[in-house]
GUMIVO-993310 format. One record per residue (C-alpha): z, x negated, y; chain. Coordinates in steps of 0.5 Angstrom, whole numbers. Example, Ala and Ser with C-alpha at 12.3 -4.5 7.8 and 13.67 -1.06 7.14 Angstrom:
BEGIN
16_-25_-9_A
14_-27_-2_A
end
This chain:
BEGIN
190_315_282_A
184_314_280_A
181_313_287_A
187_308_289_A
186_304_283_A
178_304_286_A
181_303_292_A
185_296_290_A
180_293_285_A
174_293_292_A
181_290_297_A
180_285_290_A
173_283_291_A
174_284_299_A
179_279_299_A
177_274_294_A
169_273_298_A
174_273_304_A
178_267_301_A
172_264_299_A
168_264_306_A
174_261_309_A
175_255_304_A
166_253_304_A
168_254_312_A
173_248_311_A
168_244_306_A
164_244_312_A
168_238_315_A
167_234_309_A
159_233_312_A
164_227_316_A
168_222_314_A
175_223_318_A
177_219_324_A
179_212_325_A
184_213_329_A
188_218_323_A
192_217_319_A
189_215_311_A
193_220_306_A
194_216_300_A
191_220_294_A
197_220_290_A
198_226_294_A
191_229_292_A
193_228_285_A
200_232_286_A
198_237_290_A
191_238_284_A
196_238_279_A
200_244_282_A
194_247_283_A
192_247_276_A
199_250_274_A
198_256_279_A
191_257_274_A
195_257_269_A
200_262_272_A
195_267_274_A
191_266_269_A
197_270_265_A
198_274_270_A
191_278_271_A
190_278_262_A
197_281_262_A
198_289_261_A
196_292_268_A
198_288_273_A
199_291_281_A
194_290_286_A
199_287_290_A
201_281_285_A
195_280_284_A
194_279_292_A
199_275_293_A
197_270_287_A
190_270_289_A
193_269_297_A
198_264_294_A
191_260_290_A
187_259_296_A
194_257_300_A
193_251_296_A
186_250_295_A
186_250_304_A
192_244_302_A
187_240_298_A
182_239_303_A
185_238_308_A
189_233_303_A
182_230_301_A
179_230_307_A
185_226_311_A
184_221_305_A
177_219_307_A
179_215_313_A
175_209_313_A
171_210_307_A
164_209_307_A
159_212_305_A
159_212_296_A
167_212_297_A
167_219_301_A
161_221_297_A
166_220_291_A
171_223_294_A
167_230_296_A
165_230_289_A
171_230_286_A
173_235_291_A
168_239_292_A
170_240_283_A
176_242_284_A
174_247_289_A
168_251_284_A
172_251_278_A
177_254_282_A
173_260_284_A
170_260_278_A
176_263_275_A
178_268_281_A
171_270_280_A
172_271_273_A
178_274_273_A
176_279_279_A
171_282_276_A
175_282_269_A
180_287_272_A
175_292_276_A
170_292_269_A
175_290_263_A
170_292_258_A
165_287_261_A
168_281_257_A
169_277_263_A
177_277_261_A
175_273_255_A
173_266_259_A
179_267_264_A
183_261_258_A
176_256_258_A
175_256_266_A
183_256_266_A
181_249_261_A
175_247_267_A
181_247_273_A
186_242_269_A
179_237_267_A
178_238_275_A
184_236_275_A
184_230_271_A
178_228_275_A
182_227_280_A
186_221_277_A
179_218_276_A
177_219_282_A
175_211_286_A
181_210_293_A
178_205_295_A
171_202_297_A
170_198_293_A
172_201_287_A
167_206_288_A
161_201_289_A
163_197_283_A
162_204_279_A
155_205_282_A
153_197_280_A
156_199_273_A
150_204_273_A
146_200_275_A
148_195_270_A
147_200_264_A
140_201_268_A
138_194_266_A
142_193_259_A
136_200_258_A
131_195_260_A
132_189_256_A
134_192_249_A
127_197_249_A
123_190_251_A
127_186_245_A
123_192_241_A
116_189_243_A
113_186_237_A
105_182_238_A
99_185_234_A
99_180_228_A
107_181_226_A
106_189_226_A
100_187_221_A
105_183_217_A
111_188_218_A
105_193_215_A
103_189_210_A
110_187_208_A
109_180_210_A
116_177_213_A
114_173_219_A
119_173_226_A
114_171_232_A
119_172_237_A
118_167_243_A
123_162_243_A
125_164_250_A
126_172_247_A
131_170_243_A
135_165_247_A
136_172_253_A
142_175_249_A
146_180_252_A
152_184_250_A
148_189_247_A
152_195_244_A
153_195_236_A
149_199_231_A
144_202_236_A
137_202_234_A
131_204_236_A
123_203_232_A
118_201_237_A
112_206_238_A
106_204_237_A
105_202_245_A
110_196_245_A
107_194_238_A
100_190_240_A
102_185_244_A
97_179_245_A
100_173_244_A
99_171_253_A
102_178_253_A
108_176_249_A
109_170_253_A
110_175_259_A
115_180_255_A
120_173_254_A
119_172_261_A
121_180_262_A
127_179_259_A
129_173_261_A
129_176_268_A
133_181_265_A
138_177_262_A
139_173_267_A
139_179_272_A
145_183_268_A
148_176_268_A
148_177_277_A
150_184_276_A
157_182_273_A
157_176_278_A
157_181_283_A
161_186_280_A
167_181_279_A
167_178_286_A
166_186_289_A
172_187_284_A
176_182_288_A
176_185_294_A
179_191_292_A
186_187_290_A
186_185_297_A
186_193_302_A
187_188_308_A
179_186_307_A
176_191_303_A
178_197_308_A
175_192_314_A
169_196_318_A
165_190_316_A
167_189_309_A
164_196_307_A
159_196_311_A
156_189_307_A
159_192_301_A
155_198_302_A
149_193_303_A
151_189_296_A
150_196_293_A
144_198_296_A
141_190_294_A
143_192_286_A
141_198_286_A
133_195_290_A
134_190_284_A
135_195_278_A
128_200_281_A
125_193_280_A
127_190_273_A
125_198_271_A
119_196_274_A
117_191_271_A
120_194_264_A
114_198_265_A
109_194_267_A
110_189_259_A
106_196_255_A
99_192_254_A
95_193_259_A
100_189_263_A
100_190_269_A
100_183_273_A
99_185_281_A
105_190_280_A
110_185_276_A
108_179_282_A
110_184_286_A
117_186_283_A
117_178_282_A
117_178_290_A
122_183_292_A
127_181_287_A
127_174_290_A
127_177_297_A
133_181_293_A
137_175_291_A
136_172_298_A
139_178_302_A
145_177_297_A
146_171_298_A
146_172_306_A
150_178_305_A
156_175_301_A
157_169_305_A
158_173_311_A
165_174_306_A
165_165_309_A
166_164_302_A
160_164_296_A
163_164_289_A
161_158_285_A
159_163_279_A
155_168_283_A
151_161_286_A
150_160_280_A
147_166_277_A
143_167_283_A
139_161_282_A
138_163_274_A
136_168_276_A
131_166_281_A
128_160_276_A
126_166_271_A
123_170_277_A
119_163_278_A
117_163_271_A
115_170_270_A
111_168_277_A
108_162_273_A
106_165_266_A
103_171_270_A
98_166_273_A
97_163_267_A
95_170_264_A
91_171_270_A
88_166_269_A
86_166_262_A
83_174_263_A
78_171_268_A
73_169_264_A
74_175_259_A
73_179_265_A
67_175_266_A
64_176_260_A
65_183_260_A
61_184_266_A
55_180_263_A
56_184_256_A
54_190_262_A
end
């Protein structure tokens, strides 16, 4: 007896690494999008078939923690999971139809989610049936738990394309947001020595009060010592940050709203040429974020002007391929026009006030050099 019940739990782990080289050998067509000329499964059917594949790790999961269970029935559980996770790709690969590249990235992550959570309960479930005493039984009901949340992720999951590349600006959006709140900490010299006295005196330029964003309620943060030094040239240059910023948030939302409008339109947004110029509006946003990260980093004393005149420049050259790639839509909308414009008139600000600091550095720089 002793020698079958070896012999079955082997055929187990046989059939389960079996099972798992096929289904990674099926993931291998994901490195793809699915051809044009198929047919696009709609991703109800995704979630149906997600949903019964959670119940089936709800039913297996009872089966392999019951009282010594059969080989065989085990087998066949095992056999009829795989069926269905075989099913799901195919499902999910069939509704990559005409996705570009952030939608079918979405999509493969969501899939590829419900598959290891998948094989990490049979895994555990396997080895807790050939080694009971090695506490693999236990964590069957938590990996069981992992398959439903993979499960609901696949309601969240974007089904079309801009609905993915709206979320990737929203991350872009909270990139900037980041940005802005740490440079409203900044504070100049004289006013950390008033706050350190404890004198009361707000010498905030007026410009670092008016940029104004919807930050979220009761988050704080006390400013180190490295954004509490500030000359009053520099400070001027942080307002001028953060009005970028503000106005850059601003164009973010404006873009955000006009990609939004197209996912309520599927005979526009699954056009070839719509998601190749969403793809490029994305990656625009995203060059625009790596900027205003740049230029946050560049206010800590001792500013850093060839490097913000840089940012300056490419966020410029940013808002231009904007505006060519949404008017290749034949229509501009008026808010995102005027956004745009705001944000290039602080771009041209900033630009001015890092020439009038370079400017006024020059005579220091100067007389260092005579000092030595």
């Amino acid at each position: 007896m002793r020698k079958m019940g070896k012999s079955g739990k082997s055929g187990l782990m046989g059939a389960l690494d079996s099972h798992t080289r096929n289904i990674y050998e099926t993931l291998k067509m994901f490195d793809e999008t699915a051809a044009a000329s198929l047919e696009r499964t709609d991703w109800k059917e995704v979630i149906k078939l997600g949903e019964e594949i959670a119940k089936q790790a709800t039913v297996a999961g009872i089966l392999w923690t019951g009282e010594a269970p059969k080989v065989t029935e085990l087998e066949e559980s095992m056999g009829v999971y795989f069926n269905m996770l075989n099913g799901l790709l195919l499902l999910c690969h069939g509704s990559t139809v005409g996705a570009g590249p952030t939608l079918h990235a979405s999509i493969c992550a969501s899939t590829k989610q419900m598959i290891e959570s998948s094989l990490s309960f049979l895994r555990a479930a396997v080895l807790s049936y050939e080694n009971p005493s090695s506490g693999q039984r236990q964590t069957i009901p938590t990996l069981v738990g992992l398959v439903w949340e993979s499960c609901q992720a696949l309601k969240t999951t974007p089904t079309n394309n801009p609905t993915a590349i709206g979320r990737k600006i929203i991350q872009v959006a909270a990139s900037v947001k980041d940005v802005l709140r740490e440079m409203k900490e900044l504070k100049p010299a004289d006013e950390t020595r008033a706050n350190q006295t404890g004198e009361d005196h707000d010498t905030r330029p007026d410009a670092e009060a008016e940029a104004t964003v919807d930050d979220d309620e009761g988050e704080s943060s006390t400013a180190s010592d490295i954004g509490s030094n500030l000359s009053p040239q520099e400070m001027v240059i942080a307002a001028s940050v953060i009005l970028v910023a503000s106005d850059t948030l601003q164009y973010i939302k404006e873009l955000l709203r006009f990609v939004t409008a197209l996912s309520k339109k599927p005979d526009v947004a699954n056009s070839t040429s719509v998601v190749v110029s969403l793809e490029n509006l994305l990656q625009i946003c995203e060059k625009i974020g790596v900027q205003i990260d740049e230029l946050g980093a560049s206010v800590y004393p001792p500013q850093e002007t060839s490097l913000m005149n840089t940012a300056v420049r490419k966020l410029v050259e940013c808002i231009e391929r904007t505006r060519a790639e949404v008017q290749s839509f034949d229509t501009m909308p008026e808010g995102l026009s005027q956004v745009c414009q705001a944000l290039e008139n602080s771009l041209n600000k900033l630009e001015s006030d890092l020439g009038c600091l370079d400017q006024e550095r020059v005579p220091e720089i100067h007389k260092l050099h005579l000092n030595t």
